[in-house]
Chimera marker file (.cmm) of the C-alpha trace (Angstrom):
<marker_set name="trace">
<marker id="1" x="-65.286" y="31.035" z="-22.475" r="1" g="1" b="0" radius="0.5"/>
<marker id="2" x="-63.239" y="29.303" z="-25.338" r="1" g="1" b="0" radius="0.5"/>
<marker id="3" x="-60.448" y="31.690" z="-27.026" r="1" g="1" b="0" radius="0.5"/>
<marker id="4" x="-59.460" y="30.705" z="-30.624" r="1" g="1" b="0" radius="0.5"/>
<marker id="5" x="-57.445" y="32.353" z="-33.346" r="1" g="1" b="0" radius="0.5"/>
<marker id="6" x="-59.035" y="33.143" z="-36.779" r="1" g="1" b="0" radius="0.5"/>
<marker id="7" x="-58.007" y="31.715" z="-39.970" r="1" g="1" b="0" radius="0.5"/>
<marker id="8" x="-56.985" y="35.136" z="-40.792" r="1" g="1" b="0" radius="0.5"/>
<marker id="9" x="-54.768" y="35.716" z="-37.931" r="1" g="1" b="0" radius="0.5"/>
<marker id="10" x="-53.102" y="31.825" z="-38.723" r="1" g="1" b="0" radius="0.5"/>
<marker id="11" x="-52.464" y="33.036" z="-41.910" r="1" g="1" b="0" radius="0.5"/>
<marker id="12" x="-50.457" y="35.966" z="-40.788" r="1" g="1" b="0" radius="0.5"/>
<marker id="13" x="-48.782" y="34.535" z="-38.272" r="1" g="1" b="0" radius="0.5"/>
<marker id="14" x="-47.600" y="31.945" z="-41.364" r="1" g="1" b="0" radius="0.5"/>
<marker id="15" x="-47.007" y="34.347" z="-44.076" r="1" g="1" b="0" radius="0.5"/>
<marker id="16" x="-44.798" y="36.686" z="-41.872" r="1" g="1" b="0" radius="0.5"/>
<marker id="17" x="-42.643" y="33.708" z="-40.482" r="1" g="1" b="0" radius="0.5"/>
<marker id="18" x="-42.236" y="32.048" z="-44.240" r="1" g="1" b="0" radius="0.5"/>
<marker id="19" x="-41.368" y="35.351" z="-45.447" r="1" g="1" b="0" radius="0.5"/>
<marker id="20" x="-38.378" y="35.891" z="-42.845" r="1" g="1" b="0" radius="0.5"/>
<marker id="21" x="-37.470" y="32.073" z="-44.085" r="1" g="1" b="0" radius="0.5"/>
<marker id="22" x="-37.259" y="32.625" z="-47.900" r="1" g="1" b="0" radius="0.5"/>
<marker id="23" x="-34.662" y="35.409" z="-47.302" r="1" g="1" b="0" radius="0.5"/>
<marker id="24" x="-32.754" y="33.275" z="-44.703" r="1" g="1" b="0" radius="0.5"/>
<marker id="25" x="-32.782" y="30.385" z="-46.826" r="1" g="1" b="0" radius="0.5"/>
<marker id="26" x="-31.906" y="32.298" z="-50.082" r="1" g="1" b="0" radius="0.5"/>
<marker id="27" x="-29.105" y="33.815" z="-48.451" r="1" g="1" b="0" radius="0.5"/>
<marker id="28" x="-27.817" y="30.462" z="-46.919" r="1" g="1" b="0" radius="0.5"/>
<marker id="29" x="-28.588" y="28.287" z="-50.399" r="1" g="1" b="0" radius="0.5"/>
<marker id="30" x="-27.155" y="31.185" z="-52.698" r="1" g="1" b="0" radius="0.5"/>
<marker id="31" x="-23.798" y="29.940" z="-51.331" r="1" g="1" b="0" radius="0.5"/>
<marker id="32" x="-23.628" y="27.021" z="-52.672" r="1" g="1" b="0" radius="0.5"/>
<marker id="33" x="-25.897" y="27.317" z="-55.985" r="1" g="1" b="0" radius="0.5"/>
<marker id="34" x="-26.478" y="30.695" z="-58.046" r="1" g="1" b="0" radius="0.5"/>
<marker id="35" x="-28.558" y="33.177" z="-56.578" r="1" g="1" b="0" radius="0.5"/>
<marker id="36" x="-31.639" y="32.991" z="-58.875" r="1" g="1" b="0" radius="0.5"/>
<marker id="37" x="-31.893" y="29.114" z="-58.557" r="1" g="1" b="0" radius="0.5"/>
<marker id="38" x="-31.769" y="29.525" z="-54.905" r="1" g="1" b="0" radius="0.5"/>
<marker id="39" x="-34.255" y="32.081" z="-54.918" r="1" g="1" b="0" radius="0.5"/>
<marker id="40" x="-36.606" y="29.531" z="-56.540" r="1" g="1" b="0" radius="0.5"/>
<marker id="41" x="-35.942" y="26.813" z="-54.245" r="1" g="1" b="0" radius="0.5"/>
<marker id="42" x="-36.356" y="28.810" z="-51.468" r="1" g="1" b="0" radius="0.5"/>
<marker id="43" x="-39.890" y="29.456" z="-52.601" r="1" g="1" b="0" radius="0.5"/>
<marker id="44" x="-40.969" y="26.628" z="-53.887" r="1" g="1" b="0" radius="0.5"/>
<marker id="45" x="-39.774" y="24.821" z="-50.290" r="1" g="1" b="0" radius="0.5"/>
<marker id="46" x="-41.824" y="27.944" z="-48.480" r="1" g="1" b="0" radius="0.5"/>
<marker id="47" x="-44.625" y="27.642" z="-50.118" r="1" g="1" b="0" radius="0.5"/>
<marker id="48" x="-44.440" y="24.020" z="-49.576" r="1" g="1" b="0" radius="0.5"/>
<marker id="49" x="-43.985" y="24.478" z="-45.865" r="1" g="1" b="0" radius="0.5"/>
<marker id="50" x="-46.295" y="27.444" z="-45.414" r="1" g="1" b="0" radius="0.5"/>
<marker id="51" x="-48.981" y="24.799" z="-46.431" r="1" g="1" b="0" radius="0.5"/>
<marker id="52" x="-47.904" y="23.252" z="-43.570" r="1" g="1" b="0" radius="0.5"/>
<marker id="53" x="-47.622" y="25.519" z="-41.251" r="1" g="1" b="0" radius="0.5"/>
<marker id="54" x="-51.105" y="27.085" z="-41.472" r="1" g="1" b="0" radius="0.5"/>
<marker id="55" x="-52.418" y="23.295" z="-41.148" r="1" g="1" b="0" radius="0.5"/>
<marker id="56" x="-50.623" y="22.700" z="-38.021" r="1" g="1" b="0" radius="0.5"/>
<marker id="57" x="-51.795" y="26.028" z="-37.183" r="1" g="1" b="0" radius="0.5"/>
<marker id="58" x="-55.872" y="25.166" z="-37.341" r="1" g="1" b="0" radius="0.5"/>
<marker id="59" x="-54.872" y="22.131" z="-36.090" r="1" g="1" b="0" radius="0.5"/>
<marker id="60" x="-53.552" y="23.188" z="-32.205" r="1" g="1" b="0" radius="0.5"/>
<marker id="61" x="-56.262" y="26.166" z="-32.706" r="1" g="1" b="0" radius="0.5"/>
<marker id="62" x="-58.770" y="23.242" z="-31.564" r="1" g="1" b="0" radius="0.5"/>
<marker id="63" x="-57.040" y="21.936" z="-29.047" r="1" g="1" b="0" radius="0.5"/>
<marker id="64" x="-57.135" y="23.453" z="-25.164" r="1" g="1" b="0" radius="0.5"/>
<marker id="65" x="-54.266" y="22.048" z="-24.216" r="1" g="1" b="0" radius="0.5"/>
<marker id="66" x="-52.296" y="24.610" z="-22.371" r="1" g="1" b="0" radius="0.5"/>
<marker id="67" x="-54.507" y="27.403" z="-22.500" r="1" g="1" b="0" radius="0.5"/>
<marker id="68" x="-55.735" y="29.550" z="-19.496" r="1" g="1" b="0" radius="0.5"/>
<marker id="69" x="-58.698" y="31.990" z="-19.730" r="1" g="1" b="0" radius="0.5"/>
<marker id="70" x="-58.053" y="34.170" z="-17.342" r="1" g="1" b="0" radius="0.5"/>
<link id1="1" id2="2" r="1" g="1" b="0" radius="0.2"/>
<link id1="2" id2="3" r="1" g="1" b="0" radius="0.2"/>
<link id1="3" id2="4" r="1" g="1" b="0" radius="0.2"/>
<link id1="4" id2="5" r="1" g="1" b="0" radius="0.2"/>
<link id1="5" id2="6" r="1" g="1" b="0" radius="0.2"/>
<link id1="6" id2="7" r="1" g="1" b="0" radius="0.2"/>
<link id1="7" id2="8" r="1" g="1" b="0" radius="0.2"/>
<link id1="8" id2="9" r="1" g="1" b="0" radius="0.2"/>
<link id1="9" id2="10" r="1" g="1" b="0" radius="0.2"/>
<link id1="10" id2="11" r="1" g="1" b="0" radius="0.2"/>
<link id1="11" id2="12" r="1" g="1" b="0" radius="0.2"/>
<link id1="12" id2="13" r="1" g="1" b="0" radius="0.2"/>
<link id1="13" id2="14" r="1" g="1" b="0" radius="0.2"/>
<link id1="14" id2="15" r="1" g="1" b="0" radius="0.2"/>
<link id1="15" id2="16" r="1" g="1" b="0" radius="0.2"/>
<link id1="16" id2="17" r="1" g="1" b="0" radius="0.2"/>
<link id1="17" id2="18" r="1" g="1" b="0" radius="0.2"/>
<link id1="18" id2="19" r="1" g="1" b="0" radius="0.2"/>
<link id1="19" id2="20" r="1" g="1" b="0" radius="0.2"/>
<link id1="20" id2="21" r="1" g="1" b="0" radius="0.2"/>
<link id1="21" id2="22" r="1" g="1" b="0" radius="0.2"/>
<link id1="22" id2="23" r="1" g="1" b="0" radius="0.2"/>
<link id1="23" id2="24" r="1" g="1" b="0" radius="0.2"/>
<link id1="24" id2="25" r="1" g="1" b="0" radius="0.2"/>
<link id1="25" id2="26" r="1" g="1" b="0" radius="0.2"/>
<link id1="26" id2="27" r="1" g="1" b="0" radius="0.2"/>
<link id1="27" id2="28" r="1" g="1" b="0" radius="0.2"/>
<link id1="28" id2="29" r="1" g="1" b="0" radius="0.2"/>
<link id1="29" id2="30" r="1" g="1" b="0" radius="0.2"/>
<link id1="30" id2="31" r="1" g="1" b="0" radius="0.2"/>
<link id1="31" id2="32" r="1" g="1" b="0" radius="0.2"/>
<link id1="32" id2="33" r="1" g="1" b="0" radius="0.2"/>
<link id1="33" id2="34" r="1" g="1" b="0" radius="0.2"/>
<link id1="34" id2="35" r="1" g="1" b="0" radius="0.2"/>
<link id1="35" id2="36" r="1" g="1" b="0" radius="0.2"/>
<link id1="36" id2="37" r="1" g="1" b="0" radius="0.2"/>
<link id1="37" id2="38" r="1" g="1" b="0" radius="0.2"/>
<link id1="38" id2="39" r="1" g="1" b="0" radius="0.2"/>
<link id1="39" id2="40" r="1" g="1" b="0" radius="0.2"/>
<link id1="40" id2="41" r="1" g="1" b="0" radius="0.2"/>
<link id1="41" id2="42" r="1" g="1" b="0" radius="0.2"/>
<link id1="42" id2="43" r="1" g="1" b="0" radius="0.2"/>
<link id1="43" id2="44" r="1" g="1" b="0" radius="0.2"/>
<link id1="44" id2="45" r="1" g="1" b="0" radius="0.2"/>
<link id1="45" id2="46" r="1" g="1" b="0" radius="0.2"/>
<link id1="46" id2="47" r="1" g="1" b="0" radius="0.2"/>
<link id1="47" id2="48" r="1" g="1" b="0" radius="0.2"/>
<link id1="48" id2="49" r="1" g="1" b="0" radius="0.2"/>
<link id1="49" id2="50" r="1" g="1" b="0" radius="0.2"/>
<link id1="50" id2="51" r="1" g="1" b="0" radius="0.2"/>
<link id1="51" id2="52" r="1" g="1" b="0" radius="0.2"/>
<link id1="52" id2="53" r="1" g="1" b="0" radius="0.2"/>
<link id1="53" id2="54" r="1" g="1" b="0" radius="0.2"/>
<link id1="54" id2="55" r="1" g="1" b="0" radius="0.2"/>
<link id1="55" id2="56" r="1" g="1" b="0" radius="0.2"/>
<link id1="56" id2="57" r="1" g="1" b="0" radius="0.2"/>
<link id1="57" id2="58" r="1" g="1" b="0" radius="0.2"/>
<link id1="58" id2="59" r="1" g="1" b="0" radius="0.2"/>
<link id1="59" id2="60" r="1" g="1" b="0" radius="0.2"/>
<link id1="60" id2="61" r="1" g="1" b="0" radius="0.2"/>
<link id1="61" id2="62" r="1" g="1" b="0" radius="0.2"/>
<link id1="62" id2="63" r="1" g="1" b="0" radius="0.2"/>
<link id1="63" id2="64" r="1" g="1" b="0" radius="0.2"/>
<link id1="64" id2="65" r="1" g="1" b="0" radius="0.2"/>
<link id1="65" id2="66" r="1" g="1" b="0" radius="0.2"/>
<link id1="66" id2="67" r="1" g="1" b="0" radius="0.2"/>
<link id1="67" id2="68" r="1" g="1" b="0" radius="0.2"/>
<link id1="68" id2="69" r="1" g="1" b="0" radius="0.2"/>
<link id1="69" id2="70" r="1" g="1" b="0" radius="0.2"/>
</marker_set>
């Protein structure tokens, strides 16, 4: 029995963790630039990284390593 993720659930899993980012790194860049630049950088590095992420994802999604069916 092989247990894999779908591309759907990858997807989630990246969406929902770059979304907590954008506000953390807004928050942390509007400090030091003004807030509506930061808010684009923020973005534009998440959306960058949330590319990424969901590679990596469907990458490890094909490998056993570290799995157990039980």
């Amino acid at each position: 029995m092989r247990i894999t993720e779908s591309r759907k659930r990858s997807l989630a899993k990246a969406l929902s963790f770059r979304a907590i980012e954008i506000a953390v790194d807004a928050l942390i860049l509007s400090i030091f630039v003004e807030t509506h630049v930061a808010i684009g950088l923020a973005v534009g590095l998440e959306l960058v990284c949330l590319v990424l992420h969901f590679v990596f994802e469907r990458i490890w999604n094909r490998i056993d390593y570290g799995r157990k069916v039980i």
